[in-house]
Every structure is written in C-alpha cells, then in structure tokens.
N, C-alpha and C positions, 0 to 999 in steps of 0.2 A: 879413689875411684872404686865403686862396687865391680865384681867379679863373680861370676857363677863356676859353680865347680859341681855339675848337674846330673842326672840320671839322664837325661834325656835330649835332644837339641832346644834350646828355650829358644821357641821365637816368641820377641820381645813385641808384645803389641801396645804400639805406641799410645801413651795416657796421651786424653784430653788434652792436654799443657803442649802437646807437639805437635798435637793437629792444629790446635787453633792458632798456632806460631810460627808455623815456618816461615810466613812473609815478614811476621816481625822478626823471627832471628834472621833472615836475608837482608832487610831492611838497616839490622841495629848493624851487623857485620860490615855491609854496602859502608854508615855512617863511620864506623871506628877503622874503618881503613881510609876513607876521605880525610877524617882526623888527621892521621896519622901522616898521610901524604902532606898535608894542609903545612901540618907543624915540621914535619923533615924540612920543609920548604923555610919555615922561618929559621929554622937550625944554619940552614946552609946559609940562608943571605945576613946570618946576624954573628956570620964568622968578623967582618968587620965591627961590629958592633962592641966585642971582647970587653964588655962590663954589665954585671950584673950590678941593680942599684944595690947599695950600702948605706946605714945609716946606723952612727950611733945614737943609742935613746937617751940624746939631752932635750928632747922636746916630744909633746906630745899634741897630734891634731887633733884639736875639737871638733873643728868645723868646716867645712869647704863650700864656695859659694861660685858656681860655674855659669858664666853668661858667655855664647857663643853663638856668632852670626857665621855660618858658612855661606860661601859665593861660588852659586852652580856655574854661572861662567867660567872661570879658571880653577874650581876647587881648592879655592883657598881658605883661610879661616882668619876672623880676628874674633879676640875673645879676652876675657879679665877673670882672673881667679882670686878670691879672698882666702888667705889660709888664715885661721886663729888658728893659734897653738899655746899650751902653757910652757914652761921651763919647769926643767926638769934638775936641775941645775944649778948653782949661785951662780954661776959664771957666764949664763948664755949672753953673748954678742953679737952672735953670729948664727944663723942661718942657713942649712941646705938644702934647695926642690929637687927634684930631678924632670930637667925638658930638654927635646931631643935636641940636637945645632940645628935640624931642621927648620924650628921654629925661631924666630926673632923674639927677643925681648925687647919691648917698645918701650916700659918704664916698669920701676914699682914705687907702691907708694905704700901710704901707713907709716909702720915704724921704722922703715926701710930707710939707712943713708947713703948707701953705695951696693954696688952689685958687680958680679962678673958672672958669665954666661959660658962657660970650658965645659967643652970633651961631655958635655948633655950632660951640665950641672949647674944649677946656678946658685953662686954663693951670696948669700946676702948678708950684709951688715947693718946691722940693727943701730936703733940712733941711741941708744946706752945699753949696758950689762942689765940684764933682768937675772932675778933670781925667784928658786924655787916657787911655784905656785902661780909665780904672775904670768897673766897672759897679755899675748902679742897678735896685733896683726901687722900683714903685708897684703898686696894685691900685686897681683902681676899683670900686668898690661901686654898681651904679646899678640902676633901673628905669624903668617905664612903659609907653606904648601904642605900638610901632613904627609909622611912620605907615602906616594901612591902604590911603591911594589906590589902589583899582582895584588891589591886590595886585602892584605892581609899583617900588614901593621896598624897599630892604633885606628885611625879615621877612615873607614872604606869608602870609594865612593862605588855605587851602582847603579841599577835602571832596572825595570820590569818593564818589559815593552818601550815606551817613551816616556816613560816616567820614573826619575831621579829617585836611588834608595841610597842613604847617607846613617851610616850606623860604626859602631864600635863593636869591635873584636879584640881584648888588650892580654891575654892569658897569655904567660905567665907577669910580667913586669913591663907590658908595653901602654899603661896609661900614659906615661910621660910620652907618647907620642901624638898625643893630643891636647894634654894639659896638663899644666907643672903643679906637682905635690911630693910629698913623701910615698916614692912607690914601690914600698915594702907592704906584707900581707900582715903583720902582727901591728902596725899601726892604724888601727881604724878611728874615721871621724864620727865623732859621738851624732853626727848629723851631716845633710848634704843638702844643699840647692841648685838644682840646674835648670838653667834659661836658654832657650832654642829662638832664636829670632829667623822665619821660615819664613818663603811666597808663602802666599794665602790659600792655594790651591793643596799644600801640603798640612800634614800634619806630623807634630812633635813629640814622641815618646821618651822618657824613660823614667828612670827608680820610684818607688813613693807613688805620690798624689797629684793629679793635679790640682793645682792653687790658683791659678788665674791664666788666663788667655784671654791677652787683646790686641787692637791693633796698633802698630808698630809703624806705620808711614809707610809712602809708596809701593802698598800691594803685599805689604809683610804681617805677621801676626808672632807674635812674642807668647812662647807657652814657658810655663810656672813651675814646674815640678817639684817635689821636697819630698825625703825620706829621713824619717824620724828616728829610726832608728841606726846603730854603728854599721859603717860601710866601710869594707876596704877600696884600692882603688881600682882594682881590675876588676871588679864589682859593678864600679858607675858607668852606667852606659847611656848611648842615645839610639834612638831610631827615626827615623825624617823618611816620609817619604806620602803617597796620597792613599793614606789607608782609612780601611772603615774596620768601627770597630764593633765586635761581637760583644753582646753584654750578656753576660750571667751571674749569679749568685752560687754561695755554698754557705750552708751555716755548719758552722764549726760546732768542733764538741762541747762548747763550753758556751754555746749558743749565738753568739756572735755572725755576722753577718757577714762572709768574705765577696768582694767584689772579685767575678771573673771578667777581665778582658783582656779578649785579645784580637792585635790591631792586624791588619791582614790586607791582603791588597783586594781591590772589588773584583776580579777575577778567579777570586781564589775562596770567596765566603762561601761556596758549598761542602769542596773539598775541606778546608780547613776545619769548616762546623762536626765533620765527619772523623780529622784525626782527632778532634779536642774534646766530643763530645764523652770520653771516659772522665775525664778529671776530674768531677766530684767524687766516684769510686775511687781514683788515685791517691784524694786527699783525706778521702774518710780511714783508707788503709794505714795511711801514711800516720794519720794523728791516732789512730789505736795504737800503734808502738811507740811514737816520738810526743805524744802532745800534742798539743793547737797547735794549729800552722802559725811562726812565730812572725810572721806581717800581717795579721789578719785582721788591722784596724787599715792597711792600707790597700793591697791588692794583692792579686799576682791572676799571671798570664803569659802571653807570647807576644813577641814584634817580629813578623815575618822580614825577613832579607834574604838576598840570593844567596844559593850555595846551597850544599848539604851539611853545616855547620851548626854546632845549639850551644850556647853559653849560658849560664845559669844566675845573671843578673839578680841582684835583691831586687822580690817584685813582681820581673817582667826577663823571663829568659827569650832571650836572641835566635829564632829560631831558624833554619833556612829551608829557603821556598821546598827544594827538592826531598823535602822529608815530609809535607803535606803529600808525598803520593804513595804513602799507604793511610792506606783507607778501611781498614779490617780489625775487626774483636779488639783488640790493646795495641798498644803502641809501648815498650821498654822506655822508647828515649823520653819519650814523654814523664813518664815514673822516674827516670834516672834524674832530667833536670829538677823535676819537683823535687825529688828527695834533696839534695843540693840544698835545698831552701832551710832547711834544718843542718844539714853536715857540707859545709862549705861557707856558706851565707851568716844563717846567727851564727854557727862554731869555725871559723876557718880554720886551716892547714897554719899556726903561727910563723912556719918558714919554710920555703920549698921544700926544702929535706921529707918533711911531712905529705907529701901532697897524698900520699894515700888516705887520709883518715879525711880525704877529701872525695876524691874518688873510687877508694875501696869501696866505703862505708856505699857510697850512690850506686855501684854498679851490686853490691849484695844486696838493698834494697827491690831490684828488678828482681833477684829469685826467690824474695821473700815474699813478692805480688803473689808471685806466679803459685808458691807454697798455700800462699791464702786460698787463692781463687782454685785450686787446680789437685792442693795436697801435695803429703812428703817426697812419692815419687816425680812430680814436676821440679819441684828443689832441683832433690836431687839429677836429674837430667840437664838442666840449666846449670847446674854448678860444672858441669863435663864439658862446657863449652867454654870456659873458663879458666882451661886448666893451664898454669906455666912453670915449666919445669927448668928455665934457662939462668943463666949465670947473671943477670940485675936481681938486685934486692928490691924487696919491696920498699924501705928506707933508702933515700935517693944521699948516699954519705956526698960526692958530689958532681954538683949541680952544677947541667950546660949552658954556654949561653942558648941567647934566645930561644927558639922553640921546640928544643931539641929535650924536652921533659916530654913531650906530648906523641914523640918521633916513635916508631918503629922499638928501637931499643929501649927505649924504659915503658911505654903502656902498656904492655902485658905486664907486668911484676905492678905497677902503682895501679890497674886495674882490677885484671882480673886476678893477681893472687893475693892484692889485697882484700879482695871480696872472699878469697878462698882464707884470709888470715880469719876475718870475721865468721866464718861458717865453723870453725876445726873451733876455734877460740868459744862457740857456742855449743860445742859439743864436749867442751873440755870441762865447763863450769857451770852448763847447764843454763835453760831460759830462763831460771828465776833472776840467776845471776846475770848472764849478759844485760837481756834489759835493765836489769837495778843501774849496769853497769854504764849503760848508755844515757840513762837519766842523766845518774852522776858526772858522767860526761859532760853533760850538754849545760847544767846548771853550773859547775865548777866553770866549763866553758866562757858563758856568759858572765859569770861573775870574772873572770880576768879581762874583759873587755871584747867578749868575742872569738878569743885566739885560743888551740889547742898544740901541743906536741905530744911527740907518739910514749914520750915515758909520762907525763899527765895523760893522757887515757888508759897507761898501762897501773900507773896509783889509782884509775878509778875502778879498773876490773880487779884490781886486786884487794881495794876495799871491800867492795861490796862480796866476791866469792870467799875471802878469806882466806886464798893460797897465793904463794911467791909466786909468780908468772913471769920472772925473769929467765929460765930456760925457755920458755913460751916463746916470748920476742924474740930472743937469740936466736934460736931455731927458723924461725918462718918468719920475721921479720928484717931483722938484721945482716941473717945469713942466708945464701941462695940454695938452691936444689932445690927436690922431693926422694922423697927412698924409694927405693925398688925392690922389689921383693920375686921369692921363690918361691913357691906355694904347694903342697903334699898333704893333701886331706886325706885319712886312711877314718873306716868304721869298721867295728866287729862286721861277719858276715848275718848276725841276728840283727842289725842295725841299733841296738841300744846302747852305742856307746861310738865316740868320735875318737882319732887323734890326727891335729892337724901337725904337719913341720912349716912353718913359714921360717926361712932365711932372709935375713935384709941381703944386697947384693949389690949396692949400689958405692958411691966413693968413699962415704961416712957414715954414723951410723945416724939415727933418730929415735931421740922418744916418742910412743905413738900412743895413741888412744885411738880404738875403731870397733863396730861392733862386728859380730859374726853371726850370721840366721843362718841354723842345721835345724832342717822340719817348723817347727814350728815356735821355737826357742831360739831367743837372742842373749849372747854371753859377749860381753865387753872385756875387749883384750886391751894391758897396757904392757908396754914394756918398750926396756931401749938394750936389747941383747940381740944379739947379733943374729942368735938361732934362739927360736923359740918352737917347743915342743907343748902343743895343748892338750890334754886330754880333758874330756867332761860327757859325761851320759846326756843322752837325749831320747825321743823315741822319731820317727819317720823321718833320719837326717842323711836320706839319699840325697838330698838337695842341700846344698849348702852353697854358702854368698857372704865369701870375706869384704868387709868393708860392705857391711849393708846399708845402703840409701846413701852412699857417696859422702860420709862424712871427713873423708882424710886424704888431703890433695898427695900423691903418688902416682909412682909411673909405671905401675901394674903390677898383678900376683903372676905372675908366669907359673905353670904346673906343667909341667916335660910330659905329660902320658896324655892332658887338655888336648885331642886335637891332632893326636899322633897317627891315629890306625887311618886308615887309607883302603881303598878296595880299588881290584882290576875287576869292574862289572859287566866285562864280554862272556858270552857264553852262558851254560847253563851252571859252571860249576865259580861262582867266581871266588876270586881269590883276595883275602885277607893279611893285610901288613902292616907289621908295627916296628916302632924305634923308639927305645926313651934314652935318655943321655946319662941320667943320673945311678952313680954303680948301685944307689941305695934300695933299687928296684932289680926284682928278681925274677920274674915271671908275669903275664899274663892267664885270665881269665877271659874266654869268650862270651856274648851274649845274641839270640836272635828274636823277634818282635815281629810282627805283622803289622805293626803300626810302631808310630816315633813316639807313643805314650807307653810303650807292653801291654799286658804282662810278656816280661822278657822271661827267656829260659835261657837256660845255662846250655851251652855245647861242650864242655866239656869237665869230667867231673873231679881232673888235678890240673893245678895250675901250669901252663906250659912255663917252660924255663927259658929266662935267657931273656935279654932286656932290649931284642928285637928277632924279627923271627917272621913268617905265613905260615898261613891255613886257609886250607882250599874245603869250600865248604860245599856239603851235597848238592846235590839236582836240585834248582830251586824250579817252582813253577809259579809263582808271582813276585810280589812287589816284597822283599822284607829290609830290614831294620836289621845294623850291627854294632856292639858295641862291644868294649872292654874296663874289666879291673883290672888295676895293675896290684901286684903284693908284693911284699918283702921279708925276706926271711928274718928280718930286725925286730917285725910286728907279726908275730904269728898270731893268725885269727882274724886278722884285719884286711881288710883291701879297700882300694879308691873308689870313688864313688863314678859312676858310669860315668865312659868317656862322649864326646858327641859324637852321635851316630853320623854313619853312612850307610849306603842303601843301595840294591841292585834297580837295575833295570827290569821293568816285567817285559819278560820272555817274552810272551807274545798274547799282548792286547787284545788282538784282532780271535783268539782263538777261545776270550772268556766269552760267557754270555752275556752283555752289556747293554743288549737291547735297541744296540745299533742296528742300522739298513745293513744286507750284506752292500760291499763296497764303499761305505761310509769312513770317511776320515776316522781314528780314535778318537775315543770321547773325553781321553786321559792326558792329554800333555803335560808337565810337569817340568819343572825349573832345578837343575843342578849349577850351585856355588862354585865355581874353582879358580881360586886365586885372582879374585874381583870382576872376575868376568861369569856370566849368569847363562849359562846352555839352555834353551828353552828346547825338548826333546819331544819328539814326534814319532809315529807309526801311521804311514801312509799305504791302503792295499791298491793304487793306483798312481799314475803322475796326476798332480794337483797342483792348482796355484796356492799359495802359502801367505798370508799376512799375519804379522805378529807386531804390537804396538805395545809399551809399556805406558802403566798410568800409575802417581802418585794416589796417597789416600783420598786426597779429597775430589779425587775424579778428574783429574788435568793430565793432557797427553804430556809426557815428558820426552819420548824416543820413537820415532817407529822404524820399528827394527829391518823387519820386510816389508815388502808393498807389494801384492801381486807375481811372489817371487815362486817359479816353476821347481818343484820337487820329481824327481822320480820314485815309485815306487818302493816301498821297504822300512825295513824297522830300522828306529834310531835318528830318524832325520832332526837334524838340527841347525838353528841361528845362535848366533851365540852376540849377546847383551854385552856391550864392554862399560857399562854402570855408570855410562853418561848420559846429560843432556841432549838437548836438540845444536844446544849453543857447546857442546864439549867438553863443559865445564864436570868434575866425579858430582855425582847425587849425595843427598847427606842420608845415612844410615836408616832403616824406616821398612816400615811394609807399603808394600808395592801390590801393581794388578798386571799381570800377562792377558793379554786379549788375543787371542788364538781364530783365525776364521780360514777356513779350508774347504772346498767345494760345497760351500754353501753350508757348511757347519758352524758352528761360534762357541766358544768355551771360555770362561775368564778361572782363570787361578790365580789365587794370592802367593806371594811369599816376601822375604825378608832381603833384604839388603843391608851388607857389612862392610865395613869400610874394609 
C-alpha cells in the first residue's frame, strides 16, 4: 500500500478510475458479498454431504454426451449420459461416475455389466478388463428430483414473473447433482453434447453451438448444443427459460469473427443491451495481453437467471438478473467472467487446492482494465480494495466440503490476494517477464489437457524471468500475513539528500521489493532485514511516498511524528501540541503558512527539545497553517519532512473586507476532519436558519446534514457530518461538496474524506 510522508496535507483528488466506478465498485462488492453469503449457505447444508469427489486416474473422459428433458410440473428430470473414456490402465474393469442418491439410476448400458449406485457413487462393471489405450463406453439412464435446497445445488429451478428459469449453478463439485460423470476439475472431456428437450414456448441454452433444434412431440422442441473444445464439469451448463436473444459480433485479433449472444429475458433487452454493451472493448483488452479469445469459432455471452450470481461457463457465463441494474461506463463483473474464459475455462485450477490461478488471475484482470483505460494510479487504487492481510493462504492446502471455498473465509485470500500475488509477482520480474510468463502458462496449460497447478505456473514464471521464485510462493502464496512496517523519513535541511528508517514490525519478517518517490526520483528498495536504513541524494524530496503506486500488499508505513501535532484553536493565541513515541526523536521544529501549500516559515530558529511538548503561538489575525519537523540527535543535519498540517480558525470573518452585505452570513465556511466526523464551521452576525447538505463528486445528495436548522448569532457555529449516508451506511474515502445556504446566501466547498 502507498503511503505519503508529505510537506503538506495531500488531498488526494480522485483519478478518473474512481469517479467513473463507484457504482461499479458498489455493485462488484453488493455481487462478492451475495457470493459469499450464496456459498456460506452450500458450506452449511453440505455439512451432510462430507465427501468430496475422488478419483484415481485409471481413465480418461473423452467425451460426454447429455440428453435432458426436465418436467415444469413437478421439477423433475429424466435424462441419459454417454461417457467414452479411454483406460488408462491394463487392468480397468471397473468404472466410477459421481451422481447424487438423489437421482435414480434407471439402467446402464454399452459396456456396462452390473452397477451399484452408494453414498452418490456409481460403480460400474464393465463387461471385460480393457487395457491401456482402449476406449469404453457406458450410458446412464437415470432420473428424479434434483435437490431443490434454496435453488442452489446443481439444477435450479426459477421464474421471472410467470415464466419458468431452469439453469445450473455446479461450483465447486456439484455437477453430479445433475448428471453423473467424473466430477473432478483436471479431468476434462476432449468434447461435449448436450440436449434440452423444452415446451416450445421456451428456449435452450448452453456451451458451444448450437447444431439443431426441432420438434420433439406434444408442444416440445429439442435443442442441439456441442462444444468442441475440452470442458470440465462444473463447466457444462444449461439455461431454459423464454429468452430473446441479443446478437452481436467481435472480430478478434487474428480476424475471425466471434458471435456475441446473449439470451436475456424480453423484459430486460434494454437494460441488459446497456450492461453488455462494453464487451467488445473487454475482449479487445483482454486478447492484447492473453491472445485470441480461445472459443472464438464458437461463441461466448450471457444467459440471464435470477439472483445476483455469475459463473463463467465455456462460452456462455450464467449471469443473474440483479446484476443487469447497473447500467453505467464498465461493468468489473462483466471483465472478471470474461477473463475466466482464458484462466479458468481453456487453463483450469487442476485441483481445488489451486483455485486461485482461477480466480486470482480473473479478479487482477479487473485492475489491469482499469490500468488500461484509466492509467498506473487507477491500478494502483483498485488493488487497495483488495487488500487481505488474514490468516487463509492463498493455496487452499485443505479443502471444505461443499461451498465453503467460495464462503466468507477463504475469498478474500483465493481472490483478492490472489490478485495481490499476481500484481507484487509483476513488479518482482517485470512485464516482459510476467506476460512471457503468462503465455507460457497458458500454452503449457493447454498442452496438458487444459489443467494448471500453482508450482506449473510457478516453472513458467520462473522460465521465462530466469530467477528461483521459490521464496516468492512461500511468502505470498503458501504462507498467510502482509508485513507492517515503521517508517522515519529524515532529509538534510538543504533537501539534497534523504535518509529513510523503515522497521518491519510485524510477526515475521519478509522480503520486499517496492519502490520509493522523494521529489521527482523513484529508488527501488529490496530487502528482508528487519531494519533498514536508506540514504540516497535527490533534489525537491520534501515529498516522499513509500511503496509508490501500491505495488507491495502491506499493512502500512506508520511514522509516529505523521499526524501527531494537534492544535487548541480557541482564541487569538492558539496553542500547539505534540507527542512522538519513538526515544529515536529528539526535538521538534515549528512551521507557519498562510496557505496549506507555504511558502512555510520556520518559528523557531533551534529545535525544541523533547519528544512531546506546546507552543503557544502569537496573535494571529487570520486563517494560518502549522506544521512540524521532527529531528534526532542520531542524524544531525537531518529532519522529517513536514508533518500534516492543522490550522486555526479565522478570528473574525465578519471583520475582513470580503465584500459581503453588512449583516450578511460568512462567505467562508470551511470543513474541519476530527476522528471521522467532518465539523462544517460557520460565523453568523445574526440568528439565521442554517442548511447544510453533503454531495459526492459526481453531484448526488449523499446526507443532509441541516434543513432549516435556527443558529444564533456568533462565531464558530457548527453541524457536525458523522461521514455517513442517508441509509447509515460510512461513505467510501473521496472528495466531497458542503452546500452551505444561510439567509439567503449559498456557498459550496469542497473537501476530502478519510476513512
């Protein structure tokens, strides 16, 4: 996390990337706490469940071939699955799918001689020993009620108004609760077919292409789909319901023609044309770092279903209704699924263990949009929201049942600090290398069938940079925290020369790499010692900012003198107070301003002693600015770079020339910070009714503070902001507007808000 260590108070005005996003980060946030809630929920009801599927690799699925007629009367299903698999083997005999007890096995057939159906397994016995090479098929004949829990195992069923939405949700291991296969991630079928036999009023979605749709008898219609490429199984999806679909095109980098559609309900083709209408910019970004989009002979798009839910289907991700309502500049979710299509899809996570290089890899895709479109300091801001400093690894060593990957305690670490492993990892070895490294990835990927683990992406960053990166995983992948650090920036007082102290402080140590901007000049710090003393010349390095543009997930530079002086600003004379903890600091230096930029001057011309202490400063007759350097007798010559100011009160408003009416409200109100509540401060020379309303940047009422609220006469009047909404909820960090109106006066000032 960057960190200012300033001459001045920096108010941070928000980049581009944070105005046009706040709905999207409210939106994505709204979405990964849904998640989150979604998946706690299959965690808890799949405490009976207490198996993960297992499968040793004596066979391998080529094929799968899925015909399903669901029954909207009693939501049932009957359906047939063709598995071919080769052996892997001399000795295969035998046979294992995974389907839930829920479902009945009605027969199987092919090479099939006997079967048993246990504890959502079915064993099959094949009709002789096959060996190596030779392939097999079976079919399974089954039915039943897919379990309905809260529509959020395998087969959901739902409605939009009066009309039936039937689709699949299966992450992590719940295809077998729709249809029996091998339902592990590193076995993918070189290919898939699946058959929807629907009323005619509806339509059938998912993977691939569609191949044919006809009718099917009594008022039904039978649709075709096939994808051509390797799919795992929580991969294959469906969607049913009476959608219309949106057609578009993208031609890809290599010129090809990608069909965009997506299916949507007819209520909703306005809204939805309005979130989806980025995605050829999502895909062209997308294919400048990854390559062609690796379906682009067959599709890809959305199938709207209820919820606030998005799964990233080959193809065709699973979108839910309640995320078509934002409607503004980009959409994150929308880039996250797409990215997916690359790190998830062609490359999957080979075993849950993995699932970051699933999800890491997608949720760092979102700040490398924003990077694109927006520049280094939109990254960097996006990666702040990011940030996890808690006791899960990002390697998931093990793994819960049911949905409890997705729960509260493992997605911030398989998320966001997996996103935070790929940002440090890119600053460690540099873009030429990450991307090489990401290639390499993706083609080594595909070359083993589709499947990756996190020590095969770590042989390909390490090919291509050409350094061990085995401390690298250990640290941020492996093992949990972030460091913490202590931070003491000292400069000659002629400013041409630096010395920083940063102390790690936290449980353990780390090696770090992160840059440092003093004036105008960035020096890249590594090191894994505990204390580190920097010196290096520079020229204008009153300004300085450790861990410049947020390259190094940490849990802050704390500096004891940052934020320490404090002022009592009653009266004319007011008074000045400081405190710093550290014995290493010796004295203070005063400073005062007429503005929060200077030129500052020095008050006094030896340093006060003693490492807290006031100073009561002259008669002031306006608005001023104070600040300090702290020094040490360790560093003589040296002192801290200006602390953040604080400021008095002007004395008395009413008594400059300002060109006011006599009687006239101040024309100056002005917004004091203190300890998250925000003082909006007044000088009234009469009783006056008083409104004050706060507005976000892009001109939306967030609070109103007063309405019509009766002051009496005199200076200092004040409301005081407690830096919430209208709904309650704290406001997220940003520049703000104070709308001030008082006996028919109006004044709007800006300022900053901190968490």
């Amino acid at each position: 996390m960057r960190h200012l260590l300033t001459s001045s108070l920096m108010i941070a005005a928000l980049s581009v990337s944070a105005l046009a996003s706040s709905d999207a980060d409210e939106l994505r946030d709204e979405f990964r706490r849904a998640e989150m809630e979604r998946h706690s929920g299959w965690a808890e009801r799949a405490q009976s469940l207490k198996r993960i599927p297992m499968h040793d690799p004596v066979f391998d699925v080529l094929y799968y071939e899925i015909d399903i007629t669901p029954e909207l009367a009693d939501s049932s299903i009957t359906g047939s699955v063709l598995v071919r698999a080769q052996s892997l083997v001399d000795t295969l005999s035998s046979m294992r799918l995974d389907l839930t007890d829920e479902l009945q096995v009605d027969s199987i057939t092919g090479n099939a001689a006997a079967h048993v159906h246990m504890d959502s397994v079915i064993t099959i016995t094949l009709d002789r020993t096959y060996v190596t090479g030779e392939e097999v098929d079976v079919t399974v004949h089954y039915s039943g009620k897919p379990r309905p829990f809260n529509r959020r195992y395998g087969l959901s069923w739902g409605h939009h108004g009066l009309q039936p939405v039937i689709y699949t949700y299966v992450e992590p291991f719940f295809a077998n609760y729709w249809w029996p296969c091998k339902d592990v991630p590193w076995d993918k079928a070189d290919s898939c077919r699946v058959s929807m036999t629907v009323p005619d009023s509806l339509y059938a979605v998912s993977n691939g292409v569609l191949v044919d749709s006809s009718a099917a008898g009594a008022g039904h219609t039978k649709y075709e789909w096939i994808t051509r490429h390797p799919i795992t199984t929580y991969l294959v999806s469906i969607a049913i319901s009476n959608y219309t679909t949106l057609h578009g095109e993208y031609e890809s980098v290599g010129g090809e023609t990608v069909p965009l559609r997506n299916y949507v309900y007819p209520e909703d083709v306005n809204i939805a044309e309005t979130t989806f209408e980025g995605l050829p910019d999502y895909m062209a970004h997308a294919e400048s770092l990854f390559g062609a989009y690796p379906f682009r002979d067959e599709k890809y798009g959305h199938a709207i279903v209820p919820g606030i839910g998005a799964l990233e289907h080959n193809t065709v991700t699973t979108w839910g209704q309640r995320l078509l309502a934002f409607n503004g500049g980009f959409n994150d979710i929308v880039v996250h699924e797409l990215a997916h299509q690359w790190w998830g899809d062609l490359v999957t996570c080979a075993d849950w263990h993995d699932l970051w290089l699933n999800e890491g890899f997608a949720t760092y895709v979102e700040a490398l949009y924003r990077e694109s479109r927006f520049g280094p300091d939109a990254l960097a801001s996006y990666m702040i929201g990011n940030e996890y400093h808690g006791a899960q690894s990002v390697y998931v060593f093990d793994i819960p049942d049911g949905g409890g990957l997705f729960s509260s305690g493992y997605t911030p670490a398989i998320y966001g600090k997996g996103g935070w492993v790929l940002h440090m990892l890119r600053y460690e070895i540099g873009d030429d290398a990450f991307y090489a490294g990401l290639e390499r990835h993706k083609i080594e990927g595909v070359a083993r069938g589709g499947i990756a683990t996190t020590e095969q992406f770590q042989d390909a960053m390490e090919t291509e940079s050409g350094q061990d990166l085995q401390w690298f995983f250990d640290q941020w992948v492996y093992d949990s925290g972030s460091p913490r650090f202590q931070a003491y920036p000292f400069m000659t007082i002629a400013g041409d020369s630096v010395n920083i102290r940063i102390a790690q402080t936290g449980d353990r140590l780390f090696r770090l790499k992160f840059p440092i901007m003093a004036g105008d000049t960035t020096f890249v710090v590594e090191t894994s010692d505990s204390l580190m003393q920097l010196a290096f010349a520079t020229s204008g390095a009153d300004d300085i900012e450790l861990d410049y543009r947020n390259w190094l997930l940490d849990e802050g530079f704390d500096s004891e003198n940052d934020a320490r002086l404090t002022i009592d600003e009653s009266g004319v004379h007011p008074k000045l107070s400081w405190e710093m903890q550290d014995p290493f600091f010796s004295g203070v230096y005063l400073f005062r301003a007429d503005s929060v930029g200077g030129p500052w001057e020095q008050m006094t011309s030896e340093p006060i002693t003693g490492r807290s202490g006031t100073y009561r400063v002259d008669r002031v007759t306006k608005q001023e600015y104070f600040a300090m350097r702290a020094v040490s007798d360790s560093l003589p010559g040296f002192w801290t770079p200006l602390s953040r100011t604080v400021q008095n009160r002007e004395p008395s408003l009413i008594d400059l020339d300002t060109g006011d009416k006599p009687g006239a409200p101040t024309s100056n109100p002005y917004v004091v910070s203190d300890n998250g509540e925000y003082r909006i401060r007044f000088d009234l020379p009469e009783p006056t009714a008083v409104t004050v309303e706060i507005y976000n940047i892009a001109g939306r009422l967030v609070r109103e503070v007063a309405s019509g609220r009766s002051f009496g006469a005199g200076f200092d009047r004040e409301v005081v902001w407690d830096g919430k909404n209208n709904l309650n909820s704290p406001v997220v960090p940003g520049v703000y507007f104070v709308r001030f109106e008082a006996g028919g006066f109006e004044a709007i000032r800006k300022f900053v808000a901190i968490k």
